[in-house]
C-alpha positions in Angstrom: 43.5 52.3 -34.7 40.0 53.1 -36.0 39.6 49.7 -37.1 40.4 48.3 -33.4 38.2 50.5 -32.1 35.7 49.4 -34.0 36.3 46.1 -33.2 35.7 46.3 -29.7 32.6 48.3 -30.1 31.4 45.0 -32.4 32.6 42.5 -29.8 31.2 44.3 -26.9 27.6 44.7 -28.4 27.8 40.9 -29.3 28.5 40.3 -25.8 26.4 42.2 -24.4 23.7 41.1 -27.2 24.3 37.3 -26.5 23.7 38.0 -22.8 20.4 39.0 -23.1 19.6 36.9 -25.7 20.4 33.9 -23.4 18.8 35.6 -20.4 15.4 35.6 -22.1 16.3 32.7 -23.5 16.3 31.2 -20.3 13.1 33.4 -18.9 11.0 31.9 -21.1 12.3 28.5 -20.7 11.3 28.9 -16.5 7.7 29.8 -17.6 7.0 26.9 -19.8 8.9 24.1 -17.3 5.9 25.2 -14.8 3.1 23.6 -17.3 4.4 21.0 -19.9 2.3 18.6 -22.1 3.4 14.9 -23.3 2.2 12.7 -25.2 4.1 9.1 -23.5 6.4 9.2 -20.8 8.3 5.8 -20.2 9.5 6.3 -16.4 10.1 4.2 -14.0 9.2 5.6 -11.1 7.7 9.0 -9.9 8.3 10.8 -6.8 5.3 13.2 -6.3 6.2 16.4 -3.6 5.1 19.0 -2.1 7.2 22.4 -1.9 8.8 21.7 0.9 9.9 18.4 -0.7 7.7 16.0 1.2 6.7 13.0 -0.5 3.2 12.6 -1.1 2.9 9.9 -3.7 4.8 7.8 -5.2 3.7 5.4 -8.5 7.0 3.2 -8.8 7.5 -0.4 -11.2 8.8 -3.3 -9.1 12.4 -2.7 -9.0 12.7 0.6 -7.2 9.9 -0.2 -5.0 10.8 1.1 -1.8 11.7 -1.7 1.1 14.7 -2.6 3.0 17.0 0.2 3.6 15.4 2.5 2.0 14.0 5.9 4.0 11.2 8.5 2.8 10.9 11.5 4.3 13.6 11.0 6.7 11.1 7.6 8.0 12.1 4.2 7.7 10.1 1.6 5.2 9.0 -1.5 5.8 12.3 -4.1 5.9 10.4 -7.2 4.9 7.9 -5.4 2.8 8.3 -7.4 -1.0 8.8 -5.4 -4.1 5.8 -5.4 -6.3 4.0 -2.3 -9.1 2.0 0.1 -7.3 1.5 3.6 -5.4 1.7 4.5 -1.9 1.0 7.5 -0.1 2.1 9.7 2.5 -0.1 11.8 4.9 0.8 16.1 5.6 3.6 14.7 8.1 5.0 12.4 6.2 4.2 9.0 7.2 2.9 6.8 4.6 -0.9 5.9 4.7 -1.9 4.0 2.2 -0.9 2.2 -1.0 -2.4 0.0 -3.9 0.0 -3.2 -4.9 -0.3 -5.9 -7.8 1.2 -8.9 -9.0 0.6 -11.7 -11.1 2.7 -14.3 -12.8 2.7 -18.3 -13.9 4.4 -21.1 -11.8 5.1 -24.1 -12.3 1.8 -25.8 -11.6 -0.3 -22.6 -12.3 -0.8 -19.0 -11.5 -0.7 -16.7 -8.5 -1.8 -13.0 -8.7 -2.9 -10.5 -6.2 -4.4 -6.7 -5.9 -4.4 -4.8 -2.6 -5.9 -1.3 -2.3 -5.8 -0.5 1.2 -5.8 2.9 3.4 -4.1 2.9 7.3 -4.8 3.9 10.9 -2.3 6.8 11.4 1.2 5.9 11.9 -0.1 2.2 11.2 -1.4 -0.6 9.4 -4.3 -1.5 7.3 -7.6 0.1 8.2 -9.4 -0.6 5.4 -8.7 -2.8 2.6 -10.1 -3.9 -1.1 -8.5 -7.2 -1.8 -8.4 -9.6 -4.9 -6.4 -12.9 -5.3 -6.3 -15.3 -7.7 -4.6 -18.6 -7.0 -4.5 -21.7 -9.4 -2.1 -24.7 -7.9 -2.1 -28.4 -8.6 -5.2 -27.9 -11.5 -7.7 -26.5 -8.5 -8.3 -23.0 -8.9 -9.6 -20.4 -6.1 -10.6 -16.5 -6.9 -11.2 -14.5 -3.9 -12.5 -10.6 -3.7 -13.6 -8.6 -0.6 -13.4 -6.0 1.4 -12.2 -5.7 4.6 -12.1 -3.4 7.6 -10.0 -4.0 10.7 -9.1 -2.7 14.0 -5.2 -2.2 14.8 -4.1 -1.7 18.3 -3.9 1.4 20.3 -0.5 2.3 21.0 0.7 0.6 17.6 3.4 2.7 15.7 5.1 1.5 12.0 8.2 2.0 13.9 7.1 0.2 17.2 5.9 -2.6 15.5 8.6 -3.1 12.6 11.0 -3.1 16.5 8.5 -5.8 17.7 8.5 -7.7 14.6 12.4 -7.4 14.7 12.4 -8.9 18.2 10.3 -11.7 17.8 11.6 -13.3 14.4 14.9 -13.4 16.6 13.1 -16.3 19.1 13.2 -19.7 17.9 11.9 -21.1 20.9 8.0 -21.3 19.9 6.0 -21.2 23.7 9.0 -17.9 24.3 7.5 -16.5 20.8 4.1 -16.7 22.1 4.3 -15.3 25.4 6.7 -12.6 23.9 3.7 -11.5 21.1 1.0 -11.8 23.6 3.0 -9.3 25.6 2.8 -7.1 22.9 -0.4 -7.3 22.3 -2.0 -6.8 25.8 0.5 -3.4 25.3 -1.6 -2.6 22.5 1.3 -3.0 20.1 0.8 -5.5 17.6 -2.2 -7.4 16.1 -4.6 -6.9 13.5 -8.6 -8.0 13.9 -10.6 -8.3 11.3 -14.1 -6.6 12.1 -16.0 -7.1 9.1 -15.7 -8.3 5.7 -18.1 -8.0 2.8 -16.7 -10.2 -0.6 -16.9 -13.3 -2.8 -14.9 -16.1 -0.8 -14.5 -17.9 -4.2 -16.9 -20.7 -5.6 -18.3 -23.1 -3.9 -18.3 -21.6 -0.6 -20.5 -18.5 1.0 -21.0 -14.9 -0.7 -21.8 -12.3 1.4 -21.4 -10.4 4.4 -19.2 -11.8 7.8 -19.0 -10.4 11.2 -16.0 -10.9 13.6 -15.6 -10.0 17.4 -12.8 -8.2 19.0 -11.2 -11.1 19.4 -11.0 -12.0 15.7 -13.9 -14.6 16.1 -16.5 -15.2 13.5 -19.9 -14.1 15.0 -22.0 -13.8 12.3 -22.9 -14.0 8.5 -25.7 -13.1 6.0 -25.1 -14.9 2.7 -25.6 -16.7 -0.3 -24.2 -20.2 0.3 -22.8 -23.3 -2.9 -26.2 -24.4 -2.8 -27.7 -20.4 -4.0 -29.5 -20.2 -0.9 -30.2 -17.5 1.2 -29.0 -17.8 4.7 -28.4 -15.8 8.5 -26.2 -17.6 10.9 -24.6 -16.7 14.1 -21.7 -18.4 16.4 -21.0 -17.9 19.5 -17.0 -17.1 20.6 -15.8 -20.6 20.0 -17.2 -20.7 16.5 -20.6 -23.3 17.6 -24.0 -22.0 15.4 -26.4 -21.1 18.0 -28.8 -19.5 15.9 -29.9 -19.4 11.8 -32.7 -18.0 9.3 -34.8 -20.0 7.5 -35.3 -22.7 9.9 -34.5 -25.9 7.7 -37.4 -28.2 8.3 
């Protein structure tokens, strides 16, 4: 009897023993998980969040680049959107507001590569934008880096337009597709003008800054042209040169 009693003292002081062994076990395991170091993570994507489990950023490889079907913070993505490297990221409410993309691979008669680094309206498109592309096809070769800033339309949405854009690839007929998208646009939908853009346009052609109208017209440039001279020229809305600096004699 003695020894059974003795017994369950043993057992029951293991018990409880283990317990509280594995409770601070686990205590001190919660404390570190707040603030870990490594070395080299090998991931393939990561889903940055806030408390409230709101994406904010996410750095993702090609494959589980989110397109398609695919919904972040309860928002639709972009359906035609192609996969490629990056990050994008997501304003306080959720919608996504900018990104940076690359690619690069061989073809069969060369290269093509891109970078895109670009930051939106909100609840649009591309605001502001830092391209690069490098494009080699049939042995000619053309590298082109700028930066660009552009106006989006008023009452455009990401979801407005991804229902415009939805509408209008269903119209074959072309003069129906164009009277359909300048609908859109005198609604202040859909269309993005380039305003300005300061970049290399790639050799052999100008360097420098260009000036467009709201319409999306050329108005003016200050540049350095194939030649490596110095030049100020201005257009007038259907693209004819009414004015440049130095007067060529």
């Amino acid at each position: 009897m003695k020894n059974t009693t003795k017994e369950l003292v043993f057992l029951r002081t293991f018990a409880i023993t283990s317990a509280l062994g594995i409770l601070a076990f686990a205590s001190m395991a919660m404390k570190q998980s707040e603030d870990k170091k490594f070395g080299t993570i090998d991931v393939e994507r990561i889903n940055i969040i806030e408390k409230d489990g709101t994406t904010k950023m996410i750095i993702t490889n090609v494959d589980r680049f989110p397109n398609g079907k695919d919904s972040i913070n309860n928002r639709p993505t972009n359906i035609k959107r192609k996969k490629r490297a990056g990050m994008l990221f997501f304003n306080e409410d959720g919608i996504e507001c900018g990104g940076f993309i690359y690619d690069g691979q061989k073809t069969e008669d060369g290269h093509s590569s891109g970078l895109a680094l670009s930051f939106d309206k909100y609840d649009g498109d591309q605001a502001m934008q830092l391209l690069h592309t490098d494009l080699q096809q049939n042995g000619h070769r053309r590298v082109k880096s700028s930066i660009r800033f552009n106006d989006l339309p008023e009452n455009s949405t990401q979801q407005n337009v991804a229902k415009a854009n939805e509408e209008l690839d269903k119209i074959k007929d072309k003069k129906l597709w164009k009277k359909t998208y300048n609908e859109y646009v005198k609604k202040g939908i859909v269309g993005i003008t380039k305003r300005l853009e300061v970049g290399n346009l790639g050799k052999g052609r100008p360097n420098g800054m260009f000036l467009y109208d709201d319409k999306g017209n050329m108005r003016a440039m200050f540049c350095i042209d194939s030649e490596n001279e110095v030049r100020l020229e201005v257009f007038d809305q259907k693209g004819n040169k009414v004015n440049s600096w130095p007067n060529k004699k």
